[in-house]
C-alpha positions in Angstrom: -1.5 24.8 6.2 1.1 22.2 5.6 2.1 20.2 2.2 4.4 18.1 2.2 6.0 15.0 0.4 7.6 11.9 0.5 9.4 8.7 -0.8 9.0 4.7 -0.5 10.1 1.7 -1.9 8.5 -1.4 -1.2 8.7 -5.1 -1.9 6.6 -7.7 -1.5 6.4 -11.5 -2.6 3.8 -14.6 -2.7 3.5 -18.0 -3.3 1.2 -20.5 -3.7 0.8 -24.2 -4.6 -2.2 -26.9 -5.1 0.0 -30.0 -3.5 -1.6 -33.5 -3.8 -1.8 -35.8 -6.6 -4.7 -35.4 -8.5 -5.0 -38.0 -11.4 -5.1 -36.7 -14.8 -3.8 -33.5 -13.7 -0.9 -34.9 -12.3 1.1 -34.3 -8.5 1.0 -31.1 -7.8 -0.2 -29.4 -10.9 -0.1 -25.9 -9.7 2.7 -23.5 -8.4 2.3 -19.7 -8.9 4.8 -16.9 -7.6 4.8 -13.2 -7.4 7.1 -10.6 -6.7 6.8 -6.9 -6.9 9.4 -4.1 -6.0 9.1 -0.7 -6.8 9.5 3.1 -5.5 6.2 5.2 -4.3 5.8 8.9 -4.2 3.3 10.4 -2.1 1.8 14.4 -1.4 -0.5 15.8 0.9 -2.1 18.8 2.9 -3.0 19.4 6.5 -5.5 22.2 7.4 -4.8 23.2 11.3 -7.7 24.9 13.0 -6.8 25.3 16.8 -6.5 21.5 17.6 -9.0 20.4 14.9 -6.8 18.9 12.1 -8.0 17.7 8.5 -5.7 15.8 6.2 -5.5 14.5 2.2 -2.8 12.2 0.8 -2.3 10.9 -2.3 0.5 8.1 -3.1 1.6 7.6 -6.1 2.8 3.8 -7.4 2.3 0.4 -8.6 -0.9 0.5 -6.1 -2.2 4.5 -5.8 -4.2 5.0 -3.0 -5.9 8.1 -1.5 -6.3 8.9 2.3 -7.8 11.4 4.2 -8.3 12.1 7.7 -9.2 14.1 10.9 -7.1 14.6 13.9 -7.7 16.7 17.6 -3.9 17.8 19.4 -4.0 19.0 22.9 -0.6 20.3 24.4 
């Protein structure tokens, strides 16, 4: 059995516009941005059986997510 652990950080950024003029709403009436930076933590587990491998991790942040998985090793 392993656990182990680790560290991010991660930064991302997004943009849009609705360009055009468009009457009563005027020239280009929309304009939206986005940024997000921040640090992630994740943890997890593999299970070795031979060279069958199964795996959880969890990461912890602005956008959690949870990931599993199975793996085969031949040497």
């Amino acid at each position: 059995m392993d656990v182990y652990t680790g560290i991010g950080y991660g930064s991302s950024s997004s943009d849009f516009a609705l360009k055009g003029d468009y009457g009563s709403l005027g020239k280009d009436p929309i304009a939206i941005g986005y940024t997000n930076n921040g640090f992630d933590f994740n943890a997890g587990l593999r299970l070795k059986f031979g060279f069958f491998a199964i795996y959880g991790d969890y990461t912890f942040g602005d956008y959690s997510m949870l990931s599993a998985g199975i793996g085969f090793g031949f040497r």
